[in-house]
NUSENU-82508 format. One record per atom (N, C-alpha, C): residue in three letters; y, x, z. Coordinates in steps of 0.02 Angstrom, whole numbers, plus 50000, padded with zeros to 5 digits. Layout:
REM residues N
ALAYXZ ...
//
This chain:
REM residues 312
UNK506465008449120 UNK506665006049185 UNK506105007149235 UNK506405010049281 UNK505945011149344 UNK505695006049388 UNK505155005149423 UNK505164997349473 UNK504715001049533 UNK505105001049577 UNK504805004649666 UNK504754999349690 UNK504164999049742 UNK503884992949787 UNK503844995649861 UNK504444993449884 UNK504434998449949 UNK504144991849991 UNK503924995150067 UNK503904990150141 UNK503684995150191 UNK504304995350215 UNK504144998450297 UNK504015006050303 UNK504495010950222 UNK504085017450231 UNK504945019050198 UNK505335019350240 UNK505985021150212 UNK506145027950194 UNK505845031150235 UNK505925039250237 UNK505505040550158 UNK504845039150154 UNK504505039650096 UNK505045036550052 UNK505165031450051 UNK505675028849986 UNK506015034449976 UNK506535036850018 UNK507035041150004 UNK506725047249944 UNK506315049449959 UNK505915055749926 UNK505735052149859 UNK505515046249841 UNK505275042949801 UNK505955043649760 UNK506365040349787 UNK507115038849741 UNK507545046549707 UNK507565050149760 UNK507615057149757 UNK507345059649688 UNK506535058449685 UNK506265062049636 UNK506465058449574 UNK506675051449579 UNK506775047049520 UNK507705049349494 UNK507955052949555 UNK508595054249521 UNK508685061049483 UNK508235064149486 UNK508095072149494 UNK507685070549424 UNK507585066949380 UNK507315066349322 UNK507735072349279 UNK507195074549222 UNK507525077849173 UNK507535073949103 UNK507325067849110 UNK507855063149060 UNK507675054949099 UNK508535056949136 UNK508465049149167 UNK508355042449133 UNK508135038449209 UNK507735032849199 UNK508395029249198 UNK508485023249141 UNK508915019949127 UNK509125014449188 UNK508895011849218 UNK508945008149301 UNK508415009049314 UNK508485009149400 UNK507865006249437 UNK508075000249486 UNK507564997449491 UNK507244993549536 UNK506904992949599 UNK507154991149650 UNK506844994549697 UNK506734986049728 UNK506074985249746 UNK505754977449769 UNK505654980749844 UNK505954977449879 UNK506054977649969 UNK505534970749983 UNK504934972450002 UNK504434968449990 UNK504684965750076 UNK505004962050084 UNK505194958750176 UNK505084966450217 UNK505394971950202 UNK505284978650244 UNK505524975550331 UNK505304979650374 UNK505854976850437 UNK505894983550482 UNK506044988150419 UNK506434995550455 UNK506924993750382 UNK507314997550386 UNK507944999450343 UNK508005001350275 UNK507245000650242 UNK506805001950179 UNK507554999350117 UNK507974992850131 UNK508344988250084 UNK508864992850100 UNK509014993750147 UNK509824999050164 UNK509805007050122 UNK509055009950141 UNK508995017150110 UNK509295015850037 UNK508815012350018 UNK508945011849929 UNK509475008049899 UNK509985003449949 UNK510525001749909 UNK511225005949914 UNK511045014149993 UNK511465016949998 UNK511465023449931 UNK510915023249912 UNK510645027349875 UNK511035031249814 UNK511105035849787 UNK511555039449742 UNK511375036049679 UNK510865033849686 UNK510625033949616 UNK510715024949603 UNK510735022449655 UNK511275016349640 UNK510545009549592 UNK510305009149644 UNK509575004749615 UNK509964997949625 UNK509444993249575 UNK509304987249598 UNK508934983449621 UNK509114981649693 UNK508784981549766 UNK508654972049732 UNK508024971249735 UNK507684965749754 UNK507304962849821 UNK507564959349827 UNK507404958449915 UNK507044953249918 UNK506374953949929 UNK505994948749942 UNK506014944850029 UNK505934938350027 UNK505914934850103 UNK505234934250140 UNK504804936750100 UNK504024942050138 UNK503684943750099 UNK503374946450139 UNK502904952950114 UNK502474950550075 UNK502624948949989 UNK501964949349955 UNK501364954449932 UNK501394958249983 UNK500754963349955 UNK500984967749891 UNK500824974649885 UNK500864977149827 UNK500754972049771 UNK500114970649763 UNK500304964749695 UNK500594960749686 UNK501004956449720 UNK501664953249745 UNK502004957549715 UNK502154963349748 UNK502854964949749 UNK502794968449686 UNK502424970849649 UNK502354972249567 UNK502474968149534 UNK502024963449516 UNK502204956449495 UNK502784953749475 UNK503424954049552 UNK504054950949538 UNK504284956549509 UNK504364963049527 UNK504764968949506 UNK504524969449422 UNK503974969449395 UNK504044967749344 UNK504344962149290 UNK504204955249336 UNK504564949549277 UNK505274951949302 UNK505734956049349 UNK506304955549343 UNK506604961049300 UNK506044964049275 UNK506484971149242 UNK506304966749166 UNK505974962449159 UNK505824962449096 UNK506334955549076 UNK506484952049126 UNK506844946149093 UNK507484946249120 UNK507784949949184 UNK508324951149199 UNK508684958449184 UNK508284961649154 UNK508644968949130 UNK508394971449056 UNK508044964149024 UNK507784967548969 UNK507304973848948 UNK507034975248988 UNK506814981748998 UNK506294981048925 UNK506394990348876 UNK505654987848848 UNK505054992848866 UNK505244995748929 UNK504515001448958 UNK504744999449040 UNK504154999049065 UNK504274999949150 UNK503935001849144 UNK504175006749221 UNK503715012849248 UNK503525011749320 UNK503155010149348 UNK502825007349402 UNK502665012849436 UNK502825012449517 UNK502565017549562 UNK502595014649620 UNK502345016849679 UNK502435015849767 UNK503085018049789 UNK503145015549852 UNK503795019449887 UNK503195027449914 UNK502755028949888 UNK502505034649916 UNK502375039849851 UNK502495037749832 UNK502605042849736 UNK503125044349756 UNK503245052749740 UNK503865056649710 UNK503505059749628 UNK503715059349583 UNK503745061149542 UNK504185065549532 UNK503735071049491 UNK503925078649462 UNK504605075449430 UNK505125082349426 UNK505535081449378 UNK505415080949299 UNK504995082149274 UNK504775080749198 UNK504325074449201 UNK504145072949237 UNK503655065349249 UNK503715061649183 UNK504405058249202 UNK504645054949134 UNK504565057249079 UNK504865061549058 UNK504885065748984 UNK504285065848956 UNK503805067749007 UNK503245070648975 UNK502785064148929 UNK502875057849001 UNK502605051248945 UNK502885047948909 UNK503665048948890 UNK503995047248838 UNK503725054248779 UNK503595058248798 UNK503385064848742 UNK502835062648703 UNK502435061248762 UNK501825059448725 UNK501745053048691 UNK501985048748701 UNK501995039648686 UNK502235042248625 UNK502835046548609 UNK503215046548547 UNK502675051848498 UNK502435055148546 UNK501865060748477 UNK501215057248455 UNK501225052348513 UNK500485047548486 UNK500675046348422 UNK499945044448381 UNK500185039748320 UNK499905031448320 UNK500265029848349 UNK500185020548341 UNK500665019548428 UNK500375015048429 UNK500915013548498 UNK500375008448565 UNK500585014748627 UNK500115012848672 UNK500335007648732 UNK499795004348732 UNK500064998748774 UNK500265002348834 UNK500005008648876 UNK500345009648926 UNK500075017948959 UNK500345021448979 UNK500465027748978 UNK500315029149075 UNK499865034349108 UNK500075033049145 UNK499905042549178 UNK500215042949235 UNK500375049649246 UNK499685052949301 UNK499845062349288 UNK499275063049337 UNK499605063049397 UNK499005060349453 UNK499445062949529 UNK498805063849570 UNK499385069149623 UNK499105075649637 UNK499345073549713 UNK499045074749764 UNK499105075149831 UNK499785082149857 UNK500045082649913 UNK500585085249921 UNK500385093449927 UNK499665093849928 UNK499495100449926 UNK499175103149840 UNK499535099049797 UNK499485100949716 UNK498555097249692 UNK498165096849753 UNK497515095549726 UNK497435087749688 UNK496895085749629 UNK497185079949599 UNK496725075049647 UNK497205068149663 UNK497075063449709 UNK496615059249673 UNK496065058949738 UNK495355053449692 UNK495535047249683 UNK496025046049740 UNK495915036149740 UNK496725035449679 UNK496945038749603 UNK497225036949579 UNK496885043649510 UNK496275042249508 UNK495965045549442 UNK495955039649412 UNK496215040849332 UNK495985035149310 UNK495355032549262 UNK495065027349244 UNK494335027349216 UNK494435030249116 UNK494035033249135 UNK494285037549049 UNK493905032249012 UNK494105028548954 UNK493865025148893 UNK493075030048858 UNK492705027948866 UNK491855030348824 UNK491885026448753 UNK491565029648714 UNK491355027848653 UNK491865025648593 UNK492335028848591 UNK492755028748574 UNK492685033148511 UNK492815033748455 UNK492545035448386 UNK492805044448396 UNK492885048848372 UNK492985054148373 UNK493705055048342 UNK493945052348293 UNK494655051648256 UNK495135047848307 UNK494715045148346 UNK495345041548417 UNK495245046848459 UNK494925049848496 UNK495195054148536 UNK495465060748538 UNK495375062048451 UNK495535065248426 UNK496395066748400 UNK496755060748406 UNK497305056848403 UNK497755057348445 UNK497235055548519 UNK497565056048592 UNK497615062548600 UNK497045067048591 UNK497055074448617 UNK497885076748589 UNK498025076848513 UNK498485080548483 UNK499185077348536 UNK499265074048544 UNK499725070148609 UNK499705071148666 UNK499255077648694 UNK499055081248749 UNK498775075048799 UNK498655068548760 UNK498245062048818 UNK497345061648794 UNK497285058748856 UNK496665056348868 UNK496665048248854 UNK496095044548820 UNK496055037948813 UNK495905037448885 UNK496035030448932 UNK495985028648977 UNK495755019548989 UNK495325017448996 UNK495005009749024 UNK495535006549058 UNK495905010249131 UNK496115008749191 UNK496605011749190 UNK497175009849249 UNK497485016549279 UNK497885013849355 UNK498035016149377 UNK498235015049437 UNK499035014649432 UNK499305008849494 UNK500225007649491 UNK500365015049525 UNK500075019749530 UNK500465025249552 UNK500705029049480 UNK501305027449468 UNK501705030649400 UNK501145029049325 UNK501355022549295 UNK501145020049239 UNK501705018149223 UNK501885018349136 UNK502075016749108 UNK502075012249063 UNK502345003349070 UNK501944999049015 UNK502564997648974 UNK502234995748925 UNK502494992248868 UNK502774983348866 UNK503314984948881 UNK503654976348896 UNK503434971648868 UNK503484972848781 UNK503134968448738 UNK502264966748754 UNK502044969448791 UNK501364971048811 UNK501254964348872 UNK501814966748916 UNK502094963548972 UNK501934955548948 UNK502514955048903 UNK502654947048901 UNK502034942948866 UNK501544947848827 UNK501024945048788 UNK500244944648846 UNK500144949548898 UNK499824947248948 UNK499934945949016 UNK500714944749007 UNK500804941349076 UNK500764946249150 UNK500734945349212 UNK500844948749265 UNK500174951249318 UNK500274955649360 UNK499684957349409 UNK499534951449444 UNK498904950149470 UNK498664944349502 UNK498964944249567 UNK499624939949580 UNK500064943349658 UNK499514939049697 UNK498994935149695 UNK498484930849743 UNK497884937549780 UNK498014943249746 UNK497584948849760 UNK497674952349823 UNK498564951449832 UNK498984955349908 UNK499034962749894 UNK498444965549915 UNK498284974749892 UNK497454975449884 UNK497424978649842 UNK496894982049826 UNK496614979049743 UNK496514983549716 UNK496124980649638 UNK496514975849590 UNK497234977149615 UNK497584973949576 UNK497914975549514 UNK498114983949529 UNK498184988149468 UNK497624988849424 UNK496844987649449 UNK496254990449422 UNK496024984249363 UNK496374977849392 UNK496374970549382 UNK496564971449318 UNK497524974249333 UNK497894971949279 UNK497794975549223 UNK497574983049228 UNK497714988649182 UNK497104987749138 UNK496584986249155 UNK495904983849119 UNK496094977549075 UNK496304971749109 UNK496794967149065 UNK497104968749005 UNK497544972849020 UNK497834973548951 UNK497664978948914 UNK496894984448938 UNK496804988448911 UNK496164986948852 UNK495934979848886 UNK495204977948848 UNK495344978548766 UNK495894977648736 UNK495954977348677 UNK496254981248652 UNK496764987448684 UNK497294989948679 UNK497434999248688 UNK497785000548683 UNK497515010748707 UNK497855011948761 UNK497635013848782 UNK498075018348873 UNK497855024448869 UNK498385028248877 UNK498335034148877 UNK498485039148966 UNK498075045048968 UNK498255049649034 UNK498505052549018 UNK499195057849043 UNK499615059249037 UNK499565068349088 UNK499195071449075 UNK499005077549124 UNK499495079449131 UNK500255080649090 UNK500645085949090 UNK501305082649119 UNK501095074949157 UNK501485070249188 UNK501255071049247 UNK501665074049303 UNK501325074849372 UNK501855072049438 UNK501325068149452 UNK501785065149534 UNK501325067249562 UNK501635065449648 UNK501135068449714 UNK501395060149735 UNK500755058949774 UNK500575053449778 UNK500525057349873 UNK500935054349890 UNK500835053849986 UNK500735052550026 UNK500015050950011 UNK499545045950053 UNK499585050450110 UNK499415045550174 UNK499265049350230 UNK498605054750243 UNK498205053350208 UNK497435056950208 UNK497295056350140 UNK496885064550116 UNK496635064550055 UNK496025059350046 UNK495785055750001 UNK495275054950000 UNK495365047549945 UNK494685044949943 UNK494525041149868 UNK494675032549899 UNK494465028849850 UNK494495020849879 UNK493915019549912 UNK493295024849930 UNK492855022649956 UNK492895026050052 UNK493585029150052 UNK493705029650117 UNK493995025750183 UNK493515024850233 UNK493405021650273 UNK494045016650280 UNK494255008350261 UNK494715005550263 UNK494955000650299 UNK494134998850347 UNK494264997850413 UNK494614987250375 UNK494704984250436 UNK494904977450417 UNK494984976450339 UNK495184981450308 UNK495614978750246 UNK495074980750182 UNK494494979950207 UNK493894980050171 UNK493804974650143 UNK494084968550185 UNK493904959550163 UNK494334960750093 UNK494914964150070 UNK495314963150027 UNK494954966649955 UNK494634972149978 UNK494174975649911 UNK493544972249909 UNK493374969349950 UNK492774965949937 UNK492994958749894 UNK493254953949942 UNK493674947849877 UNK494044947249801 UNK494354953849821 UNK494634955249757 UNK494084958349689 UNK493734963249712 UNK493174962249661 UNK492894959849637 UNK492674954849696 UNK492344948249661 UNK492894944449630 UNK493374940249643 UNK493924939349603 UNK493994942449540 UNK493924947049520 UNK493804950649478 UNK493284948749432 UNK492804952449448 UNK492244950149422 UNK491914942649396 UNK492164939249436 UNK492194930549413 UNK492474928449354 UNK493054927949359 UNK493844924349350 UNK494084929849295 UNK494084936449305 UNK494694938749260 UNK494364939649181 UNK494764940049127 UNK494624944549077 UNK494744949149051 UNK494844953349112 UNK494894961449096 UNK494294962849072 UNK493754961749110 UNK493204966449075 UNK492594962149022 UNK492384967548978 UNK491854962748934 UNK491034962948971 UNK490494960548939 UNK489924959248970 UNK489754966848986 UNK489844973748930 UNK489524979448965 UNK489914981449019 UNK490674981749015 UNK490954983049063 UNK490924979149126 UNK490664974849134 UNK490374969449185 UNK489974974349225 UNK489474974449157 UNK488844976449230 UNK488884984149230 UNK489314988249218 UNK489504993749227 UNK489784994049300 UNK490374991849295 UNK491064993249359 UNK490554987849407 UNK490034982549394 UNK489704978949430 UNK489294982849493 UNK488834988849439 UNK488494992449484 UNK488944997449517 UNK489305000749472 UNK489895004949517 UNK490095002649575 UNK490214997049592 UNK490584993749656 UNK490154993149711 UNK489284990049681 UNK488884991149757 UNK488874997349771 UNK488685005049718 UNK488665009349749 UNK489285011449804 UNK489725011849796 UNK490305011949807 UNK490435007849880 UNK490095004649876 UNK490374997149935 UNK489705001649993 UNK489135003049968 UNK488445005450016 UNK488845011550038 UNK489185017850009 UNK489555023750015 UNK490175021950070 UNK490445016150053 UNK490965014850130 UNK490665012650172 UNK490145009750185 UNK489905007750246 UNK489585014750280 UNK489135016050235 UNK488815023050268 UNK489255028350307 UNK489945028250283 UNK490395033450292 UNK490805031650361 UNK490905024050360 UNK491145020450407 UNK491195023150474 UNK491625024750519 UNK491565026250576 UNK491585018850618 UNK491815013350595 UNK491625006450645 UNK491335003150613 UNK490655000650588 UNK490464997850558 UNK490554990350566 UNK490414989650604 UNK490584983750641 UNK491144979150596 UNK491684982250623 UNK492374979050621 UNK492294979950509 UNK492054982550487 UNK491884985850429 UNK491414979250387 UNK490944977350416 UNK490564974850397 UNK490794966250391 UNK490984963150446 UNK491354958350467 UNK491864957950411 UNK492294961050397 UNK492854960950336 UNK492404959850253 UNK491864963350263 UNK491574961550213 UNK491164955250209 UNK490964954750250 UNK490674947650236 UNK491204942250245 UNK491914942750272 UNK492194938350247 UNK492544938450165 UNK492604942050166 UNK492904945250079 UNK492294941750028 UNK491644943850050 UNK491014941450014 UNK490964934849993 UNK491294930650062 UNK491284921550061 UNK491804920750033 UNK492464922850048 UNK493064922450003 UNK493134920649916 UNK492734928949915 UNK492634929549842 UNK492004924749799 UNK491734922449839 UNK491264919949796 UNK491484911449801 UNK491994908449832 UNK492074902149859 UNK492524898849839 UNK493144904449812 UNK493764903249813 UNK493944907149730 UNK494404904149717 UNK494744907749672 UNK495434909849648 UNK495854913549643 UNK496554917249685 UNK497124908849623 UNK497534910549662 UNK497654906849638 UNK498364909949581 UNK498734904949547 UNK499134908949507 UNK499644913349527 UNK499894916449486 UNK500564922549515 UNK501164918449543 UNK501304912249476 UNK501884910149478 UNK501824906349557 UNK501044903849571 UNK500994899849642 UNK501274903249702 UNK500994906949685 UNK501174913549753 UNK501824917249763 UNK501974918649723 UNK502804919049712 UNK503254914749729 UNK503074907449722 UNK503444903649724 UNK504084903549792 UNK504614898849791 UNK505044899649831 UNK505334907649884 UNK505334910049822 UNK505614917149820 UNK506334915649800 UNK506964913149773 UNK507474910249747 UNK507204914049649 UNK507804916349650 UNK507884916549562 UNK507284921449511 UNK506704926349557 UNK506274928549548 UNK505924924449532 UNK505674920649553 UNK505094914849566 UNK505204913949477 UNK505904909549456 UNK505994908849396 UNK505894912749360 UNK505894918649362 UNK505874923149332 UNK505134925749329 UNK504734926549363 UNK504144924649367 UNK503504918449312 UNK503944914349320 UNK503514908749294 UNK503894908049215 UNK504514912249231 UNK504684912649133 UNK504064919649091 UNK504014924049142 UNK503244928849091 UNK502864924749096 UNK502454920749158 UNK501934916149141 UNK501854913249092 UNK502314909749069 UNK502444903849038 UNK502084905948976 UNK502524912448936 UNK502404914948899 UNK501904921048854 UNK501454920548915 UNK500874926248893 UNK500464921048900 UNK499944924448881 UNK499094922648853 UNK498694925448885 UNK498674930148936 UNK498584934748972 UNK497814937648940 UNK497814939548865 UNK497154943448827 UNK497474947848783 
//
């Protein structure tokens, strides 16, 4: 089962849904989460050929919001036992699918979650959805993945992943207290700390961002959100262990010194970060099921995966 998180990019949906009908081995339903759109985002996709199920949220919870619910609803209202997670700005190749059902089935053991390459609209591969390749990993494991044409993977990004339901209900949902940013990076480390994720090269979407470029490109206000959320991260979660701590730890100042430098307003740049800085160090996000809440029959649905994962 498919789960699209559209808001306010209807035209993009259309292409998104398009590529999801244009599969060469269709996706059993989709899902399409209308995160409070207020262009026609809920109309595109329920006029749609391919005949989704339109979840309509009453506002905008942020990509991790709107993952979050689109997941507990595929998993407890449609039974789902794989979701495949993407943007309303993913079109996925016609073999997309196939290729990580090909590989999931040539692996030998069973991977918590599968996720695809994507490539910007001019074929080149997109930085801000590379995912972190797994190190130290014995030679008979990647040796395993290779024959499966995958790469072991740490991370991966909601642009076209594939998880494992049973996976789902045993660690529970994306942190929807996150809004956007580091929430896929949050969750996929989560359930990868113990578990295999695999890259999927011969699985290709184009990812349609407006401008090429990485997560360290200039993001202007919405810097407070990568700055809090990391720390959030880094605090609070148990995605990562003590090396991976001070690994993705130092990764992030470099990373954080690289957007400022690059910054064309620093200013307005800097300000977001130092509120993100006080945020993150002050506060701590609060639960999914909280944030969700008074959504109508989602919400429930919501706090029935809570209930039931362990989230390790």
């Amino acid at each position: 089962m498919a789960v699209v998180v559209a808001h306010d990019r209807h035209e993009l949906l259309a292409h998104t849904l398009d590529g999801l009908l244009g599969q060469d081995r269709p996706c059993d339903r989709v899902v399409v989460v209308d995160n409070a759109s207020t262009d026609d985002s809920g109309v595109v996709a329920a006029d749609h050929p391919l005949a989704p199920d339109v979840l309509t949220l009453t506002r905008n919870t942020g990509g991790a919001g709107g993952f979050a619910a689109g997941i507990a609803h595929a998993v407890q209202a449609h039974h789902a036992d794989l979701v495949w997670l993407m943007d309303d700005d993913t079109v996925p190749t016609a073999s997309a699918l196939a290729e990580l059902l090909r590989a999931r089935d040539a692996y030998t053991g069973r991977p918590a979650l599968l996720a695809s390459r994507a490539v910007w609209h001019d074929g080149r591969d997109h930085p801000m959805n590379t995912p972190r390749r797994r190190f130290g990993l014995a030679g008979p494991l990647v040796s395993r993945a290779a024959a499966a044409g995958a790469v072991p993977v740490r991370s991966a990004s909601f642009v076209s992943v594939l998880l494992d339901a049973g996976v789902v209900r045993r660690v529970g949902l994306p942190e929807a207290a996150y809004f956007l940013w580091n929430d896929d990076f949050e969750y996929t480390s989560r359930i990868l700390r113990r578990r295999v994720g695999l890259w999927i090269p011969d699985s290709v979407v184009e990812h349609r961002t407006r401008t090429f470029g990485s997560t360290d490109a200039d993001p202007g206000d919405r810097f407070f959100f990568e700055v809090r959320n990391k720390l959030w991260m880094l605090r609070t979660s148990p995605a990562l262990g003590p090396v991976d701590l001070a690994l993705y730890g130092a990764s992030t100042l470099v990373r954080w010194a690289r957007t400022v430098l690059r910054s064309t307003d620093r200013r307005t740049l800097l300000d977001a970060g130092r509120r993100g800085l006080v945020a993150g160090l002050r506060t701590t996000p609060e639960t999914t099921s909280s944030v969700l809440a008074g959504l109508g029959p989602v919400s429930d649905e919501v706090r029935a995966v809570a209930k039931g994962a362990t989230r390790g």
